[in-house]
N, C-alpha and C positions, 0 to 999 in steps of 0.2 A: 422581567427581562424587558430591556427596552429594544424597539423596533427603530428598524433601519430607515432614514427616512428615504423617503423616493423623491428622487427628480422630478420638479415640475415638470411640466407640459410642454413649453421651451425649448429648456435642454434637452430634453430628448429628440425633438423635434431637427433642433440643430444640430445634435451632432451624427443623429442618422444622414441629413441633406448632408453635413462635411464629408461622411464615410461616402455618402452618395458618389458627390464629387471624387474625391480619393481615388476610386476603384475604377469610377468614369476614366479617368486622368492614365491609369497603369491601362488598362486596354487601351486604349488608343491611341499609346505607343507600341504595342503588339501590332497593331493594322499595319499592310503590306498596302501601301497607298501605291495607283497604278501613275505608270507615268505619262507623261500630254499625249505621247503617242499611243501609248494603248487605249485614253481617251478619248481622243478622236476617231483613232478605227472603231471603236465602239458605237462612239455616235453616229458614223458615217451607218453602220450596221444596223442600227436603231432606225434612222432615218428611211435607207433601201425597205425597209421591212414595211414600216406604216405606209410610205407608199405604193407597196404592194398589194399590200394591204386593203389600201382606198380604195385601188384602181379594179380590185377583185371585186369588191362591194360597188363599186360604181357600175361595172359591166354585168353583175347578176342583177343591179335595178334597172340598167336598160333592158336588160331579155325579160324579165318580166313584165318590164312595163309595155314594151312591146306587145309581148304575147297577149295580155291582161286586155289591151289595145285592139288586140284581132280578135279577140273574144267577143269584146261588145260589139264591135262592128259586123262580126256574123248574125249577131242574135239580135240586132237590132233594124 
């Protein structure tokens, strides 16, 4: 019996990246892409937040540095 030959290394190679692509191509026509304005309120959201954020981290490094502050100066 003779055997079947196999695809080189190549073709296989490339036609898995085609299917890749392919299946890439059909989802991302499924995606529900948001519109300027729900990306902006988003950003706007994102933004509020890491500012909050900072300003929370900023004021627990003054209280401690503070305190940290009145420590040495008692024992010193």
């Amino acid at each position: 019996m003779a055997e079947a030959k196999k695809e080189n290394w190549f073709k296989r190679a490339w036609g898995k990246t085609c299917k890749y692509f392919r299946e890439l191509k059909s989802e991302l026509k499924k995606v529900v892409w948001p519109t300027p304005q729900q990306v902006l309120k988003n950003a706007v959201v994102v933004v509020a937040c890491v500012i909050a954020v900072g300003v929370f981290i900023w004021l627990f490094d003054f209280v401690a540095q503070v305190g940290i502050d009145a420590l040495i100066n008692a024992f010193h």
